[in-house]
C-alpha positions in Angstrom: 12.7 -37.7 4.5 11.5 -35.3 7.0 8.3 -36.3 9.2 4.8 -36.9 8.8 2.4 -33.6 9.0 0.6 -35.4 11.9 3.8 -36.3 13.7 4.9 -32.5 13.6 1.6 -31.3 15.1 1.3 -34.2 17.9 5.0 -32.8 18.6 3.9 -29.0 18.7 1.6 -29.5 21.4 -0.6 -27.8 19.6 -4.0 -29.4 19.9 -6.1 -30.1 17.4 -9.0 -28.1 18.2 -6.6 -25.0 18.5 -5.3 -25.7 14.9 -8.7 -25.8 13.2 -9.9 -22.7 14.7 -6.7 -20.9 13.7 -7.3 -22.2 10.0 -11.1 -21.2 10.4 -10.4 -17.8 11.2 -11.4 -15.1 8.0 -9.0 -12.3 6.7 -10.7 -9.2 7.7 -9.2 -7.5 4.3 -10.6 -10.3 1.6 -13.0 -12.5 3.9 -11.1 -15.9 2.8 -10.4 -18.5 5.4 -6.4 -18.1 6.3 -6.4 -21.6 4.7 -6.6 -19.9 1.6 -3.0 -17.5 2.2 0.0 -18.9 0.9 3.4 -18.3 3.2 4.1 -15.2 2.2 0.5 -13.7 3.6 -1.4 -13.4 0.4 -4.5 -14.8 -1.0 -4.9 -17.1 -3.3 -8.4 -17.3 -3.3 -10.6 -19.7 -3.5 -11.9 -22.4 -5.8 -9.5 -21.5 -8.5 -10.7 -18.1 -7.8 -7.8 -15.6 -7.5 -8.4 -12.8 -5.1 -6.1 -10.5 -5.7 -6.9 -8.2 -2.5 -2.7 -8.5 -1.4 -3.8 -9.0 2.2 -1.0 -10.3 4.2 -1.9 -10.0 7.6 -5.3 -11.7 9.6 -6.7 -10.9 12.5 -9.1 -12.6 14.4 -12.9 -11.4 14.0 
């Protein structure tokens, strides 16, 4: 069994503040908080809302 999500951010060093606002930040192609990506980049929108824009890359506004 692998380890707790909070154990594997603790042990990033990556502090929590630092992870939110990477999470908070909006695609500039579809507007949806990077939340909303899956792992391949693209948006799965939002309240069982698809987007469909194929964005697959964020930058921060």
């Amino acid at each position: 069994m692998g380890m707790p999500t909070e154990s594997k951010i603790r042990d990033s060093g990556i502090g929590l503040p630092e992870l939110i606002s990477h999470f908070r930040e909006r695609c500039r192609e579809c507007g949806h908080h990077r939340i909303m990506h899956d792992a391949g980049g693209y948006c799965e929108g939002v309240m069982n809302k698809p987007c469909n824009s194929g964005c697959e890359s964020f930058e921060a506004e």
